[in-house]
C-alpha angles and dihedrals in degrees: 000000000000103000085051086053093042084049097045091046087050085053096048093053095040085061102046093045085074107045089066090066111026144071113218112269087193092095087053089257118147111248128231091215144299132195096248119225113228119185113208121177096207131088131274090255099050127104100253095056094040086056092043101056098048089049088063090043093062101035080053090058103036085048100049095236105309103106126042141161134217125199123212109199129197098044074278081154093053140282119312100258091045095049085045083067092042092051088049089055100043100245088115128034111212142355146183106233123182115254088249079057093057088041092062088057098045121354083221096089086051080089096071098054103039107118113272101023098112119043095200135340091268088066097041081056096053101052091036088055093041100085079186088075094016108031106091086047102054089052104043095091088058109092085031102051107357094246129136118200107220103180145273161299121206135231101196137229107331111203135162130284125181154162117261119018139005113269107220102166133020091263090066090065091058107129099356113126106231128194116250139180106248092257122131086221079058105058095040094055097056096034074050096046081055095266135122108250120222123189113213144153113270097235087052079064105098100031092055093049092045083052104039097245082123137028106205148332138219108234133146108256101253092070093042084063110039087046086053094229077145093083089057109028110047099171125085121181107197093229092142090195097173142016101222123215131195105191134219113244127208138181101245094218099050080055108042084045093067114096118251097261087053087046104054089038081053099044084045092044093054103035077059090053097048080058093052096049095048091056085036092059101038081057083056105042082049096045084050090049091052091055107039085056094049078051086061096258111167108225125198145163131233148223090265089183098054089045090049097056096040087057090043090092096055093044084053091051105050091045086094105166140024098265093048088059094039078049100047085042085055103055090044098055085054088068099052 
């Protein structure tokens, strides 16, 4: 009860913070300027929030004031599926969901997080910031939900650690019970990759591979650090199966009210951020590497090739429709 009543009492501030500096942009009038609330569920020290909170420091300052935004960090606003609806209906600005959030709301967006579609994050960057390949989706969930997808932050390669042996090829996987999001994409890529996929709740982690209950898991490296499964799983195959995105949320009509001169300093003054965050997070993911390897964790590479054409067939199944595969074709022709 009191984390509901903490909760309620962070919403309540949060909606009160922008009515002292804005004109409603409901009626489809401009606004002069509001202090925009944005819901993270990360901490105060990771990447997304360092990046944030920079990014409303210096729309702040380009817009003299008269935009601003505030981060809130910890889901302190609510769980991502619960601030999504808050965002739809205006009571939040603005908020960072995971790409299986945006699934629930179209499978379209399921293409951007199938294994393989991106080949590294500088490739994920350069299609999520190019509205010629990504445009029409990020604004398909406008007239439905009143949401505008802005962009997004990445999470980086995600590739398998576990607990005895390195894995170098599919084969090494046969039999071995590997963590997994509850996410029907999931469970299909490492049954595909020739694991056992398990299901299991992300804060079991560490316990089930200590115990033996799980073999292994398929994180990016700076939560395998900062979860210390390092401690338990020494070993990491660079499969890098999957680039993973968490994207930027924002009410479609608090955007479409700023004037057009707000609007183009706010569209600079992120695109901007989604570059910080990027460096921000490959200084992290080596500093993680550095020390996951002083810890005593075991790197190797793998027979990509091998890994590619055993997850083809999930990437085929989940490509329901024409404009997933013209999609899909797309992002893979920005990275010739």
């Amino acid at each position: 009860m009191k984390v509901r009543f903490l909760r309620l009492c962070a919403i309540g501030l949060a909606l009160i913070l922008p009515l002292s500096a804005c004109t409603s942009g409901v009626s489809g009038k401009a606004e002069t300027g509001k202090t925009l609330v944005l819901s993270l569920n990360q901490s105060e020290d990771h990447p997304s929030y360092i990046a944030l909170a920079d990014f409303g420091e210096r729309l702040k300052a380009a817009t003299d004031g008269r935009w601003d935004v505030k981060v809130y960090p910890n889901e302190t606003l609510g769980a991502q599926q619960e601030v999504i609806q808050l965002v739809s209906d205006g009571s939040v600005d603005m908020a960072v969901a995971s790409g299986t959030q945006l699934e629930n709301l179209s499978p379209h967006f399921g293409v951007l997080n199938l294994p393989t579609t991106f080949k590294s994050i500088d490739h994920q960057m350069k299609v999520i910031r190019d509205p010629s390949i990504v445009g029409e989706l990020f604004t398909s969930l406008e007239d439905s939900k009143h949401l505008t997808v802005l962009g997004g932050l990445t999470q980086g390669d995600r590739n398998l650690y576990t607990v005895t042996g390195p894995i170098k090829e599919p084969a090494d996987l046969h039999g071995l019970k590997i963590r997994v999001q509850e996410s029907d994409v999931h469970i299909d890529m490492i049954n595909a990759m020739g694991g056992s996929a398990t299901p299991m709740s992300y804060g079991e982690v560490y316990t089930a591979l200590q115990s033996g209950v799980l073999d292994g898991a398929e994180n990016n490296e700076i939560s395998y650090m900062t979860q210390h499964h390092n401690e338990v799983a020494k070993y990491v195959a660079r499969t890098r199966h999957l680039v993973g995105l968490d994207y930027m949320l924002i009410n479609s009509e608090t955007y479409n009210s700023m004037t057009p001169e707000d609007r183009k300093i706010f569209d600079a003054e992120w695109d901007e951020t989604m570059k910080m965050h990027t460096q921000l997070w490959k200084q992290e993911t080596a500093q993680a590497i550095d020390e996951a390897k002083a810890t005593g964790t075991k790197f190797n590479d793998v027979d990509e090739a091998a890994f590619t054409k055993a997850l083809a067939p999930v990437v085929k199944k989940y490509l329901k429709s024409p404009a997933d595969h013209e999609l899909y074709e797309a992002i893979q022709e920005a990275n010739q």
